[in-house]
C-alpha positions in Angstrom: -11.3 -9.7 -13.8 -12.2 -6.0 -14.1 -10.0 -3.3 -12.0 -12.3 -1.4 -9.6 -10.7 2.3 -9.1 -11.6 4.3 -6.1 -12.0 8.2 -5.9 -11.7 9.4 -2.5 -12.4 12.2 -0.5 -9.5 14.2 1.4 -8.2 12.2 4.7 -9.9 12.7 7.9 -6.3 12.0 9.1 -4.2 14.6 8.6 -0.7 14.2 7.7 2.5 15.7 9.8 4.7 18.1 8.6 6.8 16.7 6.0 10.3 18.2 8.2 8.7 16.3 10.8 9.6 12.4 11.0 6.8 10.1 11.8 5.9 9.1 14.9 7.6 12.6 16.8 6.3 15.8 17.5 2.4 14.6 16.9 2.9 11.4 17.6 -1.1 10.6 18.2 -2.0 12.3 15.3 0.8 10.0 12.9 -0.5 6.3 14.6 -4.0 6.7 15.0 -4.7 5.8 11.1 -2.5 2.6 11.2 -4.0 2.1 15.2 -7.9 2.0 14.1 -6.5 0.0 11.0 -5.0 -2.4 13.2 -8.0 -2.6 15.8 -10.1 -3.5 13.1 -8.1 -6.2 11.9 -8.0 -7.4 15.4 -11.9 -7.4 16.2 -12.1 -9.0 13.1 -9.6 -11.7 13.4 -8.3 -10.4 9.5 -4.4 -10.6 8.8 -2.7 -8.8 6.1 0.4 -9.0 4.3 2.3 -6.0 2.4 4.4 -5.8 -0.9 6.0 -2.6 -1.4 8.2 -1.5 -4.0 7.7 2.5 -4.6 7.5 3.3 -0.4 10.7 0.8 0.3 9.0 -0.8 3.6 7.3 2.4 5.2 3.6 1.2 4.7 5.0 -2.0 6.7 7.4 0.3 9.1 3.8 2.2 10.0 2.0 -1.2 10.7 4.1 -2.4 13.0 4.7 1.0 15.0 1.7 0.0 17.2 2.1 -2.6 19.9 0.1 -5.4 19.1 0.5 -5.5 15.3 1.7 -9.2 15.1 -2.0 -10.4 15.9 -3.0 -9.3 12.7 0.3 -8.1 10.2 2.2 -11.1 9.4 4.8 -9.5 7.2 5.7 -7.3 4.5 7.9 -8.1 1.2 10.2 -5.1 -0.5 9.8 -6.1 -4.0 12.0 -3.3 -6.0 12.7 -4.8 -8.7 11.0 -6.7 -11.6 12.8 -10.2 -10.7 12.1 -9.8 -7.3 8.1 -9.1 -8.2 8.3 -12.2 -10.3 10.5 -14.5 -7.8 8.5 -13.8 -4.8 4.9 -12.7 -5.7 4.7 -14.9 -8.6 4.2 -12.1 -11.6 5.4 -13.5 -14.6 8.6 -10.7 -16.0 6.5 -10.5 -19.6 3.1 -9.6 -17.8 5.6 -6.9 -16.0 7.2 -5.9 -19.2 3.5 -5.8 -21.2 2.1 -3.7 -18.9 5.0 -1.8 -16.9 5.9 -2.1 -12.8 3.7 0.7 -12.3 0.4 -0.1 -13.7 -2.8 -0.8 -12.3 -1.9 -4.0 -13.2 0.8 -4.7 -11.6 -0.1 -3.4 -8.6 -3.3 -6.0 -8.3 -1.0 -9.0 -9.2 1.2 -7.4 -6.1 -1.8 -7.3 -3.7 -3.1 -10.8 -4.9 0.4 -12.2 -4.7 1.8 -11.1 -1.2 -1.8 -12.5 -0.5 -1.0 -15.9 -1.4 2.7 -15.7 -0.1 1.6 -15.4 3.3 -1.8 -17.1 3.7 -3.4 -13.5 4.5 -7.2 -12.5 4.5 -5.6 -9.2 2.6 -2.5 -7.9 0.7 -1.5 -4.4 0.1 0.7 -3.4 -2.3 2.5 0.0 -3.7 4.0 0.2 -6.8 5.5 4.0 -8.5 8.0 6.4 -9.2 9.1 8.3 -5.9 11.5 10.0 -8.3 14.1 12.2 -8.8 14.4 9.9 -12.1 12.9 7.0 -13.8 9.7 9.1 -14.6 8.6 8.3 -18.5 5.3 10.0 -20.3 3.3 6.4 -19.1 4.9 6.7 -15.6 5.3 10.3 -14.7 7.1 10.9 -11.4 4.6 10.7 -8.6 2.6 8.5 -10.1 1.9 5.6 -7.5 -0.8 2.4 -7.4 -1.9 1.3 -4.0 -3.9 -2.3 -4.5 -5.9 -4.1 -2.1 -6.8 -8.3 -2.4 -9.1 -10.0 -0.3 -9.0 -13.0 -2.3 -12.6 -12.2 -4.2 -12.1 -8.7 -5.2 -8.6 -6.4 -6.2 -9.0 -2.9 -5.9 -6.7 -0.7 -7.0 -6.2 3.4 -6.4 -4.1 5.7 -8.8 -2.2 8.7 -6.9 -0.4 11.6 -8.3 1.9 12.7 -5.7 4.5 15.8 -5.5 7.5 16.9 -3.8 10.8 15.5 -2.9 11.6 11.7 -3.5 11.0 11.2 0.6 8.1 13.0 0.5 6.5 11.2 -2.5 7.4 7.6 -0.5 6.4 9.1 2.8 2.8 10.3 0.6 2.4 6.9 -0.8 2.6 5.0 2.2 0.2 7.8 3.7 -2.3 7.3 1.1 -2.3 3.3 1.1 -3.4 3.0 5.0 -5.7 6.0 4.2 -6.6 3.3 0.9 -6.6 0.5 3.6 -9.0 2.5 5.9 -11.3 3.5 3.8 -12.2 -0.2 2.4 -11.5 -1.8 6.1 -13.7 0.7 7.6 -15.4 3.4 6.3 -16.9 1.8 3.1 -17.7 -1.4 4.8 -16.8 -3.0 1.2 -16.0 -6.2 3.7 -18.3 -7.6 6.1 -18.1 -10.5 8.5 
């Protein structure tokens, strides 16, 4: 099955200041992506389920911010490192080691497998290098996949994110609701 890469367009949410944590000081501003994410879900009686790796639970730590978010998030897996990627999404370690954690690859078989681990219309998954070490040539630091399963299609976005470790996990997690918005919502890729 073919990867289908998406180039998008700046966020019409933006981001607070990186000294700033999320959720204070703008706090409308930082829930309103994962809030219209979430009402979506809910109107649409959708559930998703999120494997992260590169963002360490923040994608999942944003979901659940809003009130509400266990009608439609039913959970979130930290898969760090390869044996946990093949233990509990069901990757097999030589697919891992053919292609590299953080690959397009990868991240699809992350999406489709935290998919099938919880019985969810949709996974989500974030795979990358946040950095200060581990970059290579193939995986330069900042470089993150976001995928997206719906159990017909995988999608999967490439990012190439700067700045401190935090700041590239805080960026990534960012850009996979902003991933997760843009198919949910402003594409309409998926219609009831």
């Amino acid at each position: 099955m073919p990867i289908l890469y998406f180039i998008l367009s700046p966020s019409p949410f933006p981001s607070p200041q990186w000294g700033e944590g999320w959720g204070e000081g703008k706090k409308g501003l930082a829930m309103k992506l994962e809030k219209v994410i979430g009402d979506r879900l809910r109107e649409k009686a959708w559930t998703l389920a999120v494997a992260e790796s590169c963002t360490g639970g923040l994608v999942s730590d944003r979901i659940t911010n809003v009130p509400g978010s266990s009608d439609y998030f039913e959970g979130g897996m930290v898969t760090y490192s390869n044996e946990s990627k093949a233990k509990h999404l069901g990757i097999p370690l030589n697919y891992i080691k053919r292609y590299g954690a953080v690959s397009p690859q990868v991240a699809r078989k992350m999406a489709q497998g935290v998919r099938r681990a919880f019985h969810t219309t949709f996974g989500l998954s974030t795979t990358g290098v946040a950095g200060p070490t581990g970059g290579t040539k193939r995986s330069p630091i900042g470089r993150v996949f976001i995928g997206f399963a719906d159990g017909k299609r995988t999608w999967v976005k490439k990012e190439h994110l700067k700045g401190s470790r935090r700041q590239i996990k805080k960026k990534a997690a960012e850009r996979s609701l902003e991933f997760l918005y843009k198919i949910l919502i402003e594409k309409g890729v998926l219609k009831n």
